[in-house]
C-alpha positions in Angstrom: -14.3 -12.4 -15.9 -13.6 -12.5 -19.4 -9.9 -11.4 -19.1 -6.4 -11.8 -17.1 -5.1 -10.0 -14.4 -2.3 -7.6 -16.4 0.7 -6.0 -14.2 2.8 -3.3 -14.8 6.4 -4.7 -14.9 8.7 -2.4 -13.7 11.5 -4.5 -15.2 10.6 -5.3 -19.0 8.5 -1.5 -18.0 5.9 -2.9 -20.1 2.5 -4.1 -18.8 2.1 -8.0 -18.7 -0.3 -10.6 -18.5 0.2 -12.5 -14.8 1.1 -16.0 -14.8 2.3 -17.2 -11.6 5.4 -19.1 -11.5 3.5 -22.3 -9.7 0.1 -21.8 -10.2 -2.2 -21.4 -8.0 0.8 -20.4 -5.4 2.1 -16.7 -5.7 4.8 -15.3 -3.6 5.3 -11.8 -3.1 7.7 -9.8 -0.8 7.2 -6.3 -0.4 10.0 -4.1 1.4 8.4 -2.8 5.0 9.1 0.0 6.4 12.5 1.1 8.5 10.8 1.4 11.9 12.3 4.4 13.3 9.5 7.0 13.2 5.9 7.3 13.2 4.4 6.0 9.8 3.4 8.5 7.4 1.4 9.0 4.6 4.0 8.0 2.3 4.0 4.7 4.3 0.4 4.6 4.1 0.2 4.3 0.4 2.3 1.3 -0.2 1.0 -0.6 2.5 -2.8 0.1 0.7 -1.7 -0.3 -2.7 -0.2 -3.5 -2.0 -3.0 -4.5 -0.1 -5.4 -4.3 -3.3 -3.1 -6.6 -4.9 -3.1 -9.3 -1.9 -6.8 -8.8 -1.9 -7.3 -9.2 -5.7 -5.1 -12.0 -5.9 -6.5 -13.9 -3.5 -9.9 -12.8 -4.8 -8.8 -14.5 -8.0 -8.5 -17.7 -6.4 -4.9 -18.2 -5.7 -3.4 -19.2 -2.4 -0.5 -15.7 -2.3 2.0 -16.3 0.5 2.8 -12.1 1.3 6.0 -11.4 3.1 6.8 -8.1 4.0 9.7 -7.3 6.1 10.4 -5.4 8.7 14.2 -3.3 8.7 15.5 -2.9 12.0 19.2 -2.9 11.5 21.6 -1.9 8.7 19.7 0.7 7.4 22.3 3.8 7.6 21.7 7.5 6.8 21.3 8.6 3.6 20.5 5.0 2.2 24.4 4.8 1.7 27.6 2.5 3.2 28.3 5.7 5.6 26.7 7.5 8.9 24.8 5.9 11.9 22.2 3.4 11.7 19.0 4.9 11.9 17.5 2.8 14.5 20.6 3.2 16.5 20.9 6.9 16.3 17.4 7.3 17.5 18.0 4.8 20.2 21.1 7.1 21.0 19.4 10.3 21.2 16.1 9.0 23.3 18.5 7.2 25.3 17.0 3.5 24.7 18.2 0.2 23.6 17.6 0.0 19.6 15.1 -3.3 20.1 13.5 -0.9 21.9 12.7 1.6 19.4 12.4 -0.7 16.5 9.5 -2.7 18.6 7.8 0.9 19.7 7.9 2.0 16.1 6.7 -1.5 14.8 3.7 -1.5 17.1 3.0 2.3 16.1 3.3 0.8 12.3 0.8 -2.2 12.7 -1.7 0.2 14.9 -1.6 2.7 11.5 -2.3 0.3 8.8 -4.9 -2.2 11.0 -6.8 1.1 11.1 -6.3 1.7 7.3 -8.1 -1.5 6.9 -4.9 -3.4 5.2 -4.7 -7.4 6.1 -1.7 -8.3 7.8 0.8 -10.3 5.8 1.5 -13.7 5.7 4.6 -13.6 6.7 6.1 -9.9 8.7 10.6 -11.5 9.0 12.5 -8.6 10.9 16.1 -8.2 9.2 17.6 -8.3 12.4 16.5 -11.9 13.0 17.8 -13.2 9.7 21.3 -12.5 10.5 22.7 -15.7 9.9 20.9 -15.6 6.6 22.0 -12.7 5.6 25.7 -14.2 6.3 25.0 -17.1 4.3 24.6 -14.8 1.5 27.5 -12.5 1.4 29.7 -16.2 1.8 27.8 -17.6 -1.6 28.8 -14.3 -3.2 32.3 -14.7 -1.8 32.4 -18.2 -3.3 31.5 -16.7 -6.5 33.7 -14.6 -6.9 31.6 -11.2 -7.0 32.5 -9.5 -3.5 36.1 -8.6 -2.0 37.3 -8.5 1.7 38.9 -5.5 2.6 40.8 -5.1 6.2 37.7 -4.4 7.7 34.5 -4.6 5.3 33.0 -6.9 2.6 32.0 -4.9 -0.3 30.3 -6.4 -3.5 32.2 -6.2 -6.6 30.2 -4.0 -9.0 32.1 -4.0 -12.2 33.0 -7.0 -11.9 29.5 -8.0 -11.9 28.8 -6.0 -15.0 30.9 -7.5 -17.6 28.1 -10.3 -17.4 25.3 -8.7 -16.3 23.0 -6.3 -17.0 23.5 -3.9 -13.8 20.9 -0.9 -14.1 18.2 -2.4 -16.1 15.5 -1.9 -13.6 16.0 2.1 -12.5 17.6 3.1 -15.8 21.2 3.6 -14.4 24.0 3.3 -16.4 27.0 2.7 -14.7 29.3 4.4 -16.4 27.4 7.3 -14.8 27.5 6.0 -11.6 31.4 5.9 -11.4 32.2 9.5 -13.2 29.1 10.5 -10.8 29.6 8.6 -7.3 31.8 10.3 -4.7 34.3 8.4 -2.1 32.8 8.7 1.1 34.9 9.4 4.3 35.6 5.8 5.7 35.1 4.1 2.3 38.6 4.7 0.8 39.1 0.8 1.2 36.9 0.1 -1.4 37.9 -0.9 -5.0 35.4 1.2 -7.0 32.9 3.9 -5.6 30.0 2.3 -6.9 30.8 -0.6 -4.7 28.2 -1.4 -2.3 28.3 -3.2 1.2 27.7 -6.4 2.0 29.0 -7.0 5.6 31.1 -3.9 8.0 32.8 -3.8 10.9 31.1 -2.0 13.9 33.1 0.3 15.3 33.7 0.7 18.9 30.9 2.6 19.6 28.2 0.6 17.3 25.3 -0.7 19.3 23.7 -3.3 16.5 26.3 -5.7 15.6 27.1 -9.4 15.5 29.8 -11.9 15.4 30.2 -13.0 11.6 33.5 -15.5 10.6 35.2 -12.3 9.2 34.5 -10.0 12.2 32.1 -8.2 14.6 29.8 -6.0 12.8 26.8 -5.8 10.8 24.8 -6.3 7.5 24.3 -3.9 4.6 20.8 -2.7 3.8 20.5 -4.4 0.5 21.3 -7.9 2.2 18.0 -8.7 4.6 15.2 -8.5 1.0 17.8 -11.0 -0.5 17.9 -12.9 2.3 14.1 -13.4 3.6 12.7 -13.1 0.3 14.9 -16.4 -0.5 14.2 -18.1 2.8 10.2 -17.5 2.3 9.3 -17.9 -1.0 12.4 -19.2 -3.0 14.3 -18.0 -6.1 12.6 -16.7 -8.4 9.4 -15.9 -6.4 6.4 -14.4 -8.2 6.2 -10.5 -7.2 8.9 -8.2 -5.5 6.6 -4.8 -4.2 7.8 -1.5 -3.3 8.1 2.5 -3.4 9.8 3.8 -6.8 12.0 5.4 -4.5 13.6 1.6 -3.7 14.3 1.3 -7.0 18.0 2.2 -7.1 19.9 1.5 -5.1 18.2 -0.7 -3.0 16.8 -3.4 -5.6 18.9 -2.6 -8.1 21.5 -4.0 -5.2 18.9 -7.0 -4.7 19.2 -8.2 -8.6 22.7 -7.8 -8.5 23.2 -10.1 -5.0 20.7 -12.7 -6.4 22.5 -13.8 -9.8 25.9 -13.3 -7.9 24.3 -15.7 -5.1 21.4 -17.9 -7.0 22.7 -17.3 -10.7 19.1 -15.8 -11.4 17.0 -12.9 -10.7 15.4 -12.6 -7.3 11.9 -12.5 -9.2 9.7 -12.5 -12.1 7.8 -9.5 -11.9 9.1 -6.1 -9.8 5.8 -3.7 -9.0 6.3 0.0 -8.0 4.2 2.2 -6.0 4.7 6.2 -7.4 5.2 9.2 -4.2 2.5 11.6 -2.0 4.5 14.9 -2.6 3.9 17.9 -1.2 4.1 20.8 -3.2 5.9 18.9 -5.8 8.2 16.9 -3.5 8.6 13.7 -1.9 7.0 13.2 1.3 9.6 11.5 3.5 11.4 11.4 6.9 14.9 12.8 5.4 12.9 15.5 4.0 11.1 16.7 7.2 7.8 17.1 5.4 5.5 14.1 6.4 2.4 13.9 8.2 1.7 10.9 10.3 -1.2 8.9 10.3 -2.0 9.8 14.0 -1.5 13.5 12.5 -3.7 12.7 9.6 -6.5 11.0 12.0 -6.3 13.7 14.8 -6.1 16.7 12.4 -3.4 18.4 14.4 -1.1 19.2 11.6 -1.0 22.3 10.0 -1.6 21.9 6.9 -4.9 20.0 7.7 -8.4 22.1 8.6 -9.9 18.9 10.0 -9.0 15.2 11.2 -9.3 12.7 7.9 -10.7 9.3 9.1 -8.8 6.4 8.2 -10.9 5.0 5.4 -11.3 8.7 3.7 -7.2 8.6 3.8 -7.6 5.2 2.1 -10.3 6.0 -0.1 -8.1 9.5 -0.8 -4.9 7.2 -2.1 -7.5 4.2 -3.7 -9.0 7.7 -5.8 -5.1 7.8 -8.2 -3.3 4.8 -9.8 -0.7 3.5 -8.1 2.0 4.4 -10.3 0.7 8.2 -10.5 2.5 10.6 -8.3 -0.4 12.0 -5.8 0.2 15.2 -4.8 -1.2 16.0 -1.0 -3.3 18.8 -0.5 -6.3 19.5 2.3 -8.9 20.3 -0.9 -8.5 17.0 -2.1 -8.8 15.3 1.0 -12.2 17.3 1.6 -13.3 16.3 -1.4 -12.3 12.5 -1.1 -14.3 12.8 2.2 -17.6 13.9 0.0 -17.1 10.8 -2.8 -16.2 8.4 0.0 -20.2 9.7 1.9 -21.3 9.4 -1.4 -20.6 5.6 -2.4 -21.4 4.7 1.3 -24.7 6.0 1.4 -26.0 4.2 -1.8 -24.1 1.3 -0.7 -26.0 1.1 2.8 -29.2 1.1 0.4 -28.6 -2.1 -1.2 -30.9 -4.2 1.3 -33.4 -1.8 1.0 -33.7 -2.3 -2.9 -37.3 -3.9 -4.1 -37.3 -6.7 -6.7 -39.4 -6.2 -10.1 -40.4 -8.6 -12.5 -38.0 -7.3 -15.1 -34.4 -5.8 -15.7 -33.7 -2.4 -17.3 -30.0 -2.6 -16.1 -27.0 -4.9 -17.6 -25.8 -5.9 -14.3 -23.4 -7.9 -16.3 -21.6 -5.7 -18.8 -21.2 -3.1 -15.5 -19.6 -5.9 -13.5 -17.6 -6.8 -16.1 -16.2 -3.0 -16.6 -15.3 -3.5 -12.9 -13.1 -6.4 -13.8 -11.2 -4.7 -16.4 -10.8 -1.5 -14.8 -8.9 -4.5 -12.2 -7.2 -6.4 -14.9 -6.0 -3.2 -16.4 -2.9 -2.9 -14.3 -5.3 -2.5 -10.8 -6.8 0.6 -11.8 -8.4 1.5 -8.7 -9.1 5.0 -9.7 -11.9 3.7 -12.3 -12.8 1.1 -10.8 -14.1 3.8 -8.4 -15.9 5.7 -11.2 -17.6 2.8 -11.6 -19.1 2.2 -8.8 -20.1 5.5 -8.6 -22.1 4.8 -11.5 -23.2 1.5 -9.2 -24.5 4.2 -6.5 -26.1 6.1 -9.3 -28.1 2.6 -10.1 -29.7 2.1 -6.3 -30.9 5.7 -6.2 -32.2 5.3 -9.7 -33.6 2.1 -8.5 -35.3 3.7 -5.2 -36.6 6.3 -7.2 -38.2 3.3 -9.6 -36.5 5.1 -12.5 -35.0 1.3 -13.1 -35.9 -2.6 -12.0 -34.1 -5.5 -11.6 -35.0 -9.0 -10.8 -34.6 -10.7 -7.8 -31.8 -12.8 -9.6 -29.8 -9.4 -10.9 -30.8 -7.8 -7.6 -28.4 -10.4 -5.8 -26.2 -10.0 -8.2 -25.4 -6.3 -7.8 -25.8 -6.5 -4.0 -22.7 -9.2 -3.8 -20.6 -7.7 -6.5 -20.9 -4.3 -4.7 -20.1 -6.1 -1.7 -17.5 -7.5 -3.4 -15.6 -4.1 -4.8 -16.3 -2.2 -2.3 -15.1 -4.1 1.0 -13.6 -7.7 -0.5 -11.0 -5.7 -2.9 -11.4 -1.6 -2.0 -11.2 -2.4 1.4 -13.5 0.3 2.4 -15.6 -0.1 5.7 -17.4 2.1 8.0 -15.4 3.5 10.6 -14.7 2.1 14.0 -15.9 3.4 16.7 -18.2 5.5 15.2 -22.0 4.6 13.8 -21.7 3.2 10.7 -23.1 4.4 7.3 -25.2 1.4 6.9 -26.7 1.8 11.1 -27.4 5.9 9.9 -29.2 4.7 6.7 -31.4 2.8 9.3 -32.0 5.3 11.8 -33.0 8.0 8.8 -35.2 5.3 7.4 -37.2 5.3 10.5 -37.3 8.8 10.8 -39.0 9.1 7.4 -41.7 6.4 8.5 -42.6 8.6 11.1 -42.6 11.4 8.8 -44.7 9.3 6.8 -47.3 9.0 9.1 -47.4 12.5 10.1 -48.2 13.2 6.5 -50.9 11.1 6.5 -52.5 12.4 9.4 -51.9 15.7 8.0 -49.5 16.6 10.8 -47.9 19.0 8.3 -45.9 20.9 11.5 -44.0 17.9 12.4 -43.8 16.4 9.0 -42.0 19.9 8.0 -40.0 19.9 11.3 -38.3 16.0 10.5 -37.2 17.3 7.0 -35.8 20.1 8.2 -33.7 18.7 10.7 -32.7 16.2 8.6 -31.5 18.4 6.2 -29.3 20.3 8.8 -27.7 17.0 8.9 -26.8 16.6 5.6 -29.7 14.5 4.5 -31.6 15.3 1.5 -35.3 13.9 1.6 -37.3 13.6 -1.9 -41.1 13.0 -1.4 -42.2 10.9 -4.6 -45.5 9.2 -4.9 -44.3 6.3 -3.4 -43.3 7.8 -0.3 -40.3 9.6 0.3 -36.8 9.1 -0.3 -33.0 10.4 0.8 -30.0 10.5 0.3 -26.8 12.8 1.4 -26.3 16.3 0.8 
């Protein structure tokens, strides 16, 4: 690989070249999801896109402890300081205890994304087990002087922060805006500025999820439980803080402004966004009432889906746009991701079929390479796709004897295939199903016997295999070599 791993920074919102903070150790924390509700698609694409990272980096040689968190407390309606806890008010209205539906929805979560193919992180810390870390953190920011005690509530002390910091850098918010812009909630009338943000409330009577703290029974803010586990598991500064765009403001905004108030630094050295799946132009999400599971997405019960979408076609559908591109959801595109992703895996399951020659006609090299940079560049996974669909183009070429390769460039392309297509992509054949590489087998032996009905100028059957082949999908090519296939 001639060059270096480059990373869009959403912070500096430049692209940068990636140098670990203690090489060859990378840390990176990437916000889970709030586990109240089936995953969804939207879910689906950070937990892939982050995925390619882990995958890459570790490809790259370096040992990457990958902490991502799961939030099962503090995280209140409308990502504000007011309204009922998710978790709880779910727990309230199936009439469960809140552990209850955080662990259901967790095990819902892992079942998802095992299926999408994405390794499990190192590290999976559950806010609601960090409690005493998280109280830790709101007393160093009361030592420093950055947060206030009301009667009841511990907010952080926003302007008070700004007059030495640079609150807003990383979504663009300027918050001068915020406070002509920010409404006082009902409940929040205690606080010193709107803008202020909580740290630590008191749980009313009725609240389910609370704790006993030295200022009074009650329960973390949102923004508190990144700051918190991030700084237990990887230090301050780590390497790499991942999430949705969406997260941006307020929630690590909020996380910048806790860590210099707490640590007197940033949380981290480089912050990576994943962009939206909208549909029809907005956000998919929970609040919005316009997802569609993954168990919707594999079953094909929703209605804006003709068919069920395997896992790895979903994958391969988000792998198929840049991370930081908005991808807008629609069944067409899905159909067609299902034809690309047949495509790649059919020449793929050809690779241990490929004969050696005593020559190359094809730089193995310079299109391994490409692959690289199309990585480097930012993890472009959307070319790196074109090219190894210019790879699949190379082992029907090479069937057909239109190329050659040696035995030395032969192995070559078979691991680096192998290599981008299941060490970094990710893609696989499907479980419980035959896989493409078991089919390739199966219509290989179908041909020898077509074969040998040709030569015993059995023309009837020979006719009869090709044409039930082809109502399969299977496209066979007599050459005089012998006959060849591939997918329709």
């Amino acid at each position: 690989m001639s060059s270096k791993l480059t990373i869009y920074n959403s912070y500096s919102r430049k692209k940068e070249v990636f140098e670990p903070i203690d090489p060859p150790h990378v840390g990176m924390y990437v916000c889970g999801p709030t586990v109240y509700g089936d995953p969804h698609l939207g879910h689906a694409r950070a937990a892939i896109n982050f995925d390619i990272l882990f995958r890459y980096l570790r490809h790259l040689d370096y040992k990457v402890r990958y902490v991502r968190n799961i939030t099962d407390v503090g995280h209140l309606e409308n990502d504000a300081d007011e309204g009922e806890d998710k978790i709880a008010k779910k727990a309230r209205l199936e009439q469960l205890e809140p552990m209850e539906v955080a662990q259901h929805y967790t095990n819902r979560y892992h079942d998802s994304i095992q299926q999408l193919n994405c390794l499990p992180p190192s590290l999976e810390p559950h806010a609601s087990g960090h409690i005493i870390e998280q109280i830790e953190l709101v007393q160093n920011i009361l030592e420093n002087g950055l947060a206030y005690k009301t009667e009841h509530n511990i907010y952080f002390d926003l302007l008070k922060y700004a007059e030495n910091h640079p609150y807003g850098k990383l979504s663009g918010k300027i918050i001068e805006d915020l406070m002509n812009n920010t409404r006082e909630l009902k409940g929040q009338d205690d606080k010193k500025n709107a803008v202020d943000f909580a740290l630590w409330k008191k749980a009313t009577p009725g609240h389910i999820m609370k704790w006993t703290s030295p200022w009074n029974t009650g329960f973390p803010g949102w923004h508190l439980e990144c700051s918190a586990m991030g700084a237990k598991y990887l230090g301050v500064p780590f390497d790499i803080h991942g999430g949705g765009m969406d997260l941006m403001f307020p929630h690590h905004e909020s996380e910048i402004a806790q860590a210099n108030a707490a640590f007197g630094q940033d949380p981290c050295k480089y912050w990576v966004h994943n962009n939206m799946i909208t549909i029809n132009g907005q956000k998919m999400a929970k609040s919005f009432d316009n997802f569609i599971t993954l168990e919707e997405m594999f079953a094909g019960n929703h209605k804006l889906l003709t068919q069920a979408f395997s896992p790895m076609v979903t994958r391969f559908f988000i792998l198929q746009a840049h991370y930081r591109s908005t991808i807008d959801f629609s069944n067409d595109a899905l159909l067609a991701s299902e034809k690309g992703l047949d495509r790649l895996m059919s020449a793929y399951s050809k690779l241990d079929s490929l004969q050696a020659s005593e020559k190359s006609s094809i730089d193995i090299k310079a299109w391994s390479d490409s692959c690289y940079a199309m990585l480097n560049d930012d993890l472009n996974t959307a070319r790196l796709i074109a090219e190894l669909f210019e790879g699949a183009k190379y082992v029907n070429l090479l069937i057909e004897k239109k190329e050659t390769l040696t035995q030395t460039d032969l192995d070559s392309f078979r691991m680096k295939m192998k290599v981008f297509v299941e060490d970094i992509l990710g893609l696989r054949p499907e479980e419980n199903s035959a896989s493409v590489e078991d089919s390739g087998k199966f219509i290989d032996i179908l041909l020898k016997l077509r074969n040998k009905a040709r030569e015993n100028k059995d023309w009837a059957t020979s006719d009869l295999i090709r044409d039930q082949l082809k109502e399969l999908g299977v496209i066979v090519k007599d050459g005089k070599d012998g006959a060849n296939w591939e997918w329709a």
